[in-house]
C-alpha positions, -999 to 999 in steps of 0.1 A, spaced: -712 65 -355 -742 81 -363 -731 118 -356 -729 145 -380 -694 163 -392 -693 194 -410 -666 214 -435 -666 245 -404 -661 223 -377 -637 198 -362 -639 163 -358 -627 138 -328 -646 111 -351 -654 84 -329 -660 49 -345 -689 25 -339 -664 -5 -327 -648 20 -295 -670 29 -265 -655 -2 -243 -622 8 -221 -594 -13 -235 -579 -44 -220 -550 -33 -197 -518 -30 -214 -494 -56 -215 -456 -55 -212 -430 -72 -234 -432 -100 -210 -468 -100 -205 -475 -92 -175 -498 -68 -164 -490 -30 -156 -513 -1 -144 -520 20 -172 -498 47 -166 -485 79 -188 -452 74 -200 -421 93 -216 -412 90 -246 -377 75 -238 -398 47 -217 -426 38 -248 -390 35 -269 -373 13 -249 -403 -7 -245 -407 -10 -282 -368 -17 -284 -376 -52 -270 -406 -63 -291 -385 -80 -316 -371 -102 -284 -403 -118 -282 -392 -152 -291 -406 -171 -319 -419 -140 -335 -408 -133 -371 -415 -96 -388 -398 -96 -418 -388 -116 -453 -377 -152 -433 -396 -186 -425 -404 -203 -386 -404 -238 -383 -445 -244 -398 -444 -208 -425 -426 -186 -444 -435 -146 -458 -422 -126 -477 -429 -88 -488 -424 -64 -515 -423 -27 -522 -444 -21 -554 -435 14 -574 -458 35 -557 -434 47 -530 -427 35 -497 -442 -3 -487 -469 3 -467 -477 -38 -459 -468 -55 -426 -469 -90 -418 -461 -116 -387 -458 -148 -374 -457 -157 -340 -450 -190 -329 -460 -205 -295 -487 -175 -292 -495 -185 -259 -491 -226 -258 -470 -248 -279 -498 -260 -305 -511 -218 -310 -498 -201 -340 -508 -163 -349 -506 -148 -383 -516 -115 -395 -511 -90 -426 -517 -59 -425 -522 -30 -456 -523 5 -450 -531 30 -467 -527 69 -466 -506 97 -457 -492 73 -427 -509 39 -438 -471 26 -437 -471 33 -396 -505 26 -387 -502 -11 -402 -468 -13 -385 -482 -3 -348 -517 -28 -352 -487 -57 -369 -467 -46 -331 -497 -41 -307 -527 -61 -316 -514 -94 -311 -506 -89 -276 -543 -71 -274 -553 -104 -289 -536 -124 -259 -551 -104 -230 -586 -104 -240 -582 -142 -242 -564 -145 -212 -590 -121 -196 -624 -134 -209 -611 -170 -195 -600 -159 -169 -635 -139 -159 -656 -168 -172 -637 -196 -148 -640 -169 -121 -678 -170 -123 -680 -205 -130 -663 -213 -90 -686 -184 -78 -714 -201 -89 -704 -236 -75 -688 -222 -47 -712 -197 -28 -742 -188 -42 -770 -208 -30 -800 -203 -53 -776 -212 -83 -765 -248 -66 -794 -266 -78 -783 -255 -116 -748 -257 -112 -729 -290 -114 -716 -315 -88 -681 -308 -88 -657 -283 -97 -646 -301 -126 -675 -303 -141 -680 -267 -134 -647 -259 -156 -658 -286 -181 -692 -265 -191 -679 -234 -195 -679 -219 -231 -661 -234 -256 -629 -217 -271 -649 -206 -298 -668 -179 -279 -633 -175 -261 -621 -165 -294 -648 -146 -314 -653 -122 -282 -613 -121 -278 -612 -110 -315 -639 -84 -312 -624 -68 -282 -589 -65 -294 -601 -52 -324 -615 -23 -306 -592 -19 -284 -567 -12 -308 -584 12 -328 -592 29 -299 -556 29 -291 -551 44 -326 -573 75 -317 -558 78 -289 -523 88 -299 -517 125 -312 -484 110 -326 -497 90 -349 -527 107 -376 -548 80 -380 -577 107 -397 -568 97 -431 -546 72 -431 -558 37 -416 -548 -2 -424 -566 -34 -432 -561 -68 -410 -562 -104 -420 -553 -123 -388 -558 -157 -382 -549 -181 -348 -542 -217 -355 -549 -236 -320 -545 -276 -325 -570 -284 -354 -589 -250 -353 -584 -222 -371 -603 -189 -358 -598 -153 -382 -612 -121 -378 -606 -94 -402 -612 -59 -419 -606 -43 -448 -596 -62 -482 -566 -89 -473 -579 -123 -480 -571 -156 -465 -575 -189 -489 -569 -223 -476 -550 -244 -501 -571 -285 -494 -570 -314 -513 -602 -325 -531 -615 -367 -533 -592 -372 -565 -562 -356 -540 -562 -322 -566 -551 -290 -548 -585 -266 -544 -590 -231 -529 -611 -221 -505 -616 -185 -495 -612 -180 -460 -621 -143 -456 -641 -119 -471 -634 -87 -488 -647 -61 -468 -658 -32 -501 -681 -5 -495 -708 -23 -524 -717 -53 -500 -752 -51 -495 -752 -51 -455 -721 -29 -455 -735 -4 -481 -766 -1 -462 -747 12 -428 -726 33 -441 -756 51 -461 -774 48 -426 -749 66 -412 -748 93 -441 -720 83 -455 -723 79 -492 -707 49 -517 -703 53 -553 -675 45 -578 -659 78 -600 -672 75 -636 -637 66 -645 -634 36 -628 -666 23 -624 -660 -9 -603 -644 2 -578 -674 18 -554 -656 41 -523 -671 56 -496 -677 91 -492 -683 121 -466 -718 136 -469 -707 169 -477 -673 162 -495 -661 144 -523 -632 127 -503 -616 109 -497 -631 79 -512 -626 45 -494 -622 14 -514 -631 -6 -480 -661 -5 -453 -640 -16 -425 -606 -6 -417 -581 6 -386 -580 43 -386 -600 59 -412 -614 86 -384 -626 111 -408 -653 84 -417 -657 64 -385 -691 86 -381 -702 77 -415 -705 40 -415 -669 33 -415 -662 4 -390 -633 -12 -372 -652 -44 -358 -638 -77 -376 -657 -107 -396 -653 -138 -373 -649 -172 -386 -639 -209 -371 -628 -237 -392 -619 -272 -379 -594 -283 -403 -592 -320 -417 -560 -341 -436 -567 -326 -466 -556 -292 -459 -524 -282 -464 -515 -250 -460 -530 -210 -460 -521 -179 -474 -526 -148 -461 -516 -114 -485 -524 -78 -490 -546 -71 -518 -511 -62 -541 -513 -103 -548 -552 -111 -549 -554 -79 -575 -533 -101 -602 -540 -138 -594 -570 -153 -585 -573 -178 -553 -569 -211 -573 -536 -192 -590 -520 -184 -557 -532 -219 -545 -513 -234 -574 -484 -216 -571 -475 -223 -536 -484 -260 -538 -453 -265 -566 -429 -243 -552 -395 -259 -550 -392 -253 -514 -417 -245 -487 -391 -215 -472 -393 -197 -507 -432 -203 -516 -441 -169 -504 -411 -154 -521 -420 -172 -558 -452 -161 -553 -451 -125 -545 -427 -127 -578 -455 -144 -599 -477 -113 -588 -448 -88 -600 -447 -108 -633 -484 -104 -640 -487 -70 -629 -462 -64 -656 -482 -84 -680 -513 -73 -673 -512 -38 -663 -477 -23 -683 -487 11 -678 -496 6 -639 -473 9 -609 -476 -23 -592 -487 -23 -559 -467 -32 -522 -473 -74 -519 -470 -95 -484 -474 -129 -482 -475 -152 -448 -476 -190 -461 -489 -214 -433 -479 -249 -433 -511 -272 -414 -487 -299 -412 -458 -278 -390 -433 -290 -413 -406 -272 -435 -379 -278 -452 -343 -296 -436 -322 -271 -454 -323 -230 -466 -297 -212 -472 -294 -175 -457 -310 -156 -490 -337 -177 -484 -342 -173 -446 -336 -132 -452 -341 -119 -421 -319 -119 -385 -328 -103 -348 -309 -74 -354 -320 -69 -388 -356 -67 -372 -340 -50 -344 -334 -19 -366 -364 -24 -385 -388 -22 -357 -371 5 -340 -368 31 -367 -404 26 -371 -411 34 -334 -387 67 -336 -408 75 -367 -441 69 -353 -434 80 -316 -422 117 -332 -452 120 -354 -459 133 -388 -437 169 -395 -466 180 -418 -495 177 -431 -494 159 -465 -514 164 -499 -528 138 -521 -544 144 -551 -566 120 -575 -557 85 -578 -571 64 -608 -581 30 -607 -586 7 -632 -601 -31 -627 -602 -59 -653 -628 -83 -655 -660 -91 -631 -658 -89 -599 -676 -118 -583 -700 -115 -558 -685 -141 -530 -698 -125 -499 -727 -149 -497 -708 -176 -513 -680 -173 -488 -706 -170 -457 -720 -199 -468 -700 -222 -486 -665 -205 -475 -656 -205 -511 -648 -176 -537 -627 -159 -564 -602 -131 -574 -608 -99 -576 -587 -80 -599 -581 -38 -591 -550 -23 -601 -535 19 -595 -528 38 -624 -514 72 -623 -483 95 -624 -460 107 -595 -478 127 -572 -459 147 -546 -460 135 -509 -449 167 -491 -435 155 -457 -435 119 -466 -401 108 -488 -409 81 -510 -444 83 -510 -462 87 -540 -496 80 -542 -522 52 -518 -544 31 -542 -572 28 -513 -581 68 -515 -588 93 -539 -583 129 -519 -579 141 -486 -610 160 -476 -609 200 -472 -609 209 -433 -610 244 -418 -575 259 -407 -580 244 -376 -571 213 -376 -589 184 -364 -586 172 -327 -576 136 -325 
């Protein structure tokens, strides 16, 4: 992280969070193979059968306990991902995620981490327990000096191991890294300037346990004494201007300051380049700054969850740009039905992006709503469920074929413009300490730009420029 990358040389880029080998890779049905290099017919017919992972939903639909929804805002292809999955690994375990990307290939890298990181996810948690019971018999089993510590019985052995909330924070932090690593690893995929945020969050009985990166937000919609609906932020927003995050990237040599034209919107910077200007500190991908202070390890959080709360949203920063926590809160609370709640509200957000910002292309919206209660409604009809197994079938497949051949060529992007309304609050210490904050509001403004390569594409509100390598191109 702290190495130095200059304009004559190329870059491998490694990022702070990788330096661990990754958990071994698991199959569709989750059982464990050697790590073995394999053809490209094989990696597609594996990812063929990702979508018959059952209770997993991908796209606009609802489960039994949530419903999302997505959008493509006028900026070219949608480059948000989303998921629920159902059962994660015992009946009362849920797993939610969003993802944003952003870049040349934002759209793919937030497709693979939306595919792969949950089952990352599920083998470091399978592992870590399975490596902390392991030592626990050891220890009760054989080794005499540790008898007199260790407990009378094996039970009680089992019973004092860590609780599932260091189970979880170190399963979060290692699946985070593995998959970023995994990221760098593939030549099909250029992850240098194009990466993806993550909001991801496992509901386990009465616990909730998040990690995330980059500038998706999670707010839990609770009931206050006088039974009025309240938000709480969940998550924080991970921008380059937070003091701790500010001060390692600049330790790094990476730089952070906002363009004179949009003042509050600080970005971070190569030391010897004006590109390609970050809007985040912590992100998937992003290798061209992974030296500079860019990171890919997640912010961790638990919450043991009471009566009172009802449900939690998870979006990409398309919704949080428009409507402020308490809005979204609001919204989903008197939706007509729970199966259309994230449907109403991503068109709230398109209705005051159109208010607010006329001249502005609004951005790409998903929404995962998440019932506490497991409840939805008795009755949808098909427009609102949206979505069937071959429908994600085909989904999920072209995006493999499309990620699996790679990028044709090697895009351009030129300046983006950014314009915010209003202050931006401050709610990293708030949020760490009192798990409470508000909207932030940061909207693209520009004309078409040309994506050469990329159909559709027009322009990625997270950047400004690519940076300006040598004619050799960068190793990844």
């Amino acid at each position: 992280m702290g190495g130095c990358v200059s304009s004559s040389s190329r870059s491998s880029c490694s990022s702070g969070s990788n330096g661990e080998s990754a958990p071994p890779q698991y199959a569709c049905g989750l059982c464990r193979k050697k790590r073995t290099k394999r053809t490209y017919s094989e990696r597609h017919a594996a990812l063929q059968h990702l979508p018959s992972l059952p209770n997993r939903i991908l796209m606009n639909g609802k489960s039994r306990s949530s419903c999302i929804f997505t959008q493509q805002g006028r900026k070219g292809i949608n480059q948000d991902a989303m998921i629920v999955w159902e059962e994660f690994m015992e009946e009362d375990t849920i797993f939610c995620g969003v993802f944003d990307g952003h870049g040349p290939f934002g759209h793919l890298v937030a497709q693979k981490v939306r595919d792969v990181l949950p089952i990352k996810l599920q083998a470091s948690w399978r592992s870590s327990q399975s490596r902390q019971k392991e030592s626990a018999r050891a220890c009760f089993n054989g080794n005499a000096r540790m008898q007199e510590t260790c407990c009378s019985n094996e039970e009680e052995v089992l019973e004092a191991l860590p609780n599932s909330l260091t189970l979880w924070r170190e399963a979060f932090l290692k699946s985070y890294k593995a998959m970023d690593k995994e990221l760098k690893s593939r030549p099909s995929l250029d992850c240098f300037c194009s990466g993806s945020t993550a909001v991801t969050m496992v509901k386990q009985g009465s616990n909730l346990f998040m990690g995330y990166i980059g500038d998706s937000r999670a707010v839990l919609g609770s009931k206050d004494t006088g039974d009025s609906m309240v938000a709480v932020q969940l998550s924080v927003d991970m921008k380059p201007d937070l003091p701790r995050e500010a001060e390692r990237i600049k330790r790094c040599k990476g730089r952070v300051f906002a363009l004179q034209d949009e003042p509050e919107v600080p970005r971070v910077w190569l030391p010897f380049d004006d590109a390609p200007g970050l809007a985040m500190a912590r992100a998937f991908g992003d290798f061209c700054l992974k030296e500079y202070g860019v990171i890919s390890i997640p912010e961790f959080s638990h919450r043991v969850l009471t009566d009172k709360d009802q449900f939690v949203v998870l979006a990409s920063d398309g919704v949080w740009d428009v409507l402020s926590n308490e809005e979204v809160v609001q919204i989903v609370a008197s939706a007509p039905t729970r199966s259309s709640a994230a449907r109403i509200l991503i068109e709230a957000a398109a209705r005051e992006w159109k208010l607010k910002y006329p001249t502005s292309k609004m951005d790409d919206c998903a929404v995962v709503c998440l019932f506490l209660d497991g409840k939805m409604d008795l009755e949808s009809d098909d427009e609102e469920q949206g979505y069937c197994s071959a429908s994600i079938q085909a989904n999920v497949c072209s995006n493999a074929l499309e990620s699996e051949e790679g990028p044709k060529s090697e895009p351009t992007l030129q300046r983006n413009f950014t314009v915010r309304s209003g202050d931006e609050d401050d709610v990293y210490g708030r949020i760490s300490g009192g798990m409470e904050g508000s909207g932030v509001a940061a909207v693209g403004k520009a004309d078409d730009q040309g994506w050469y390569g990329l159909e559709g594409v027009t322009r990625v509100n997270s950047l400004v420029q690519l940076p300006r390598f040598p004619e050799e191109r960068h190793d990844m």
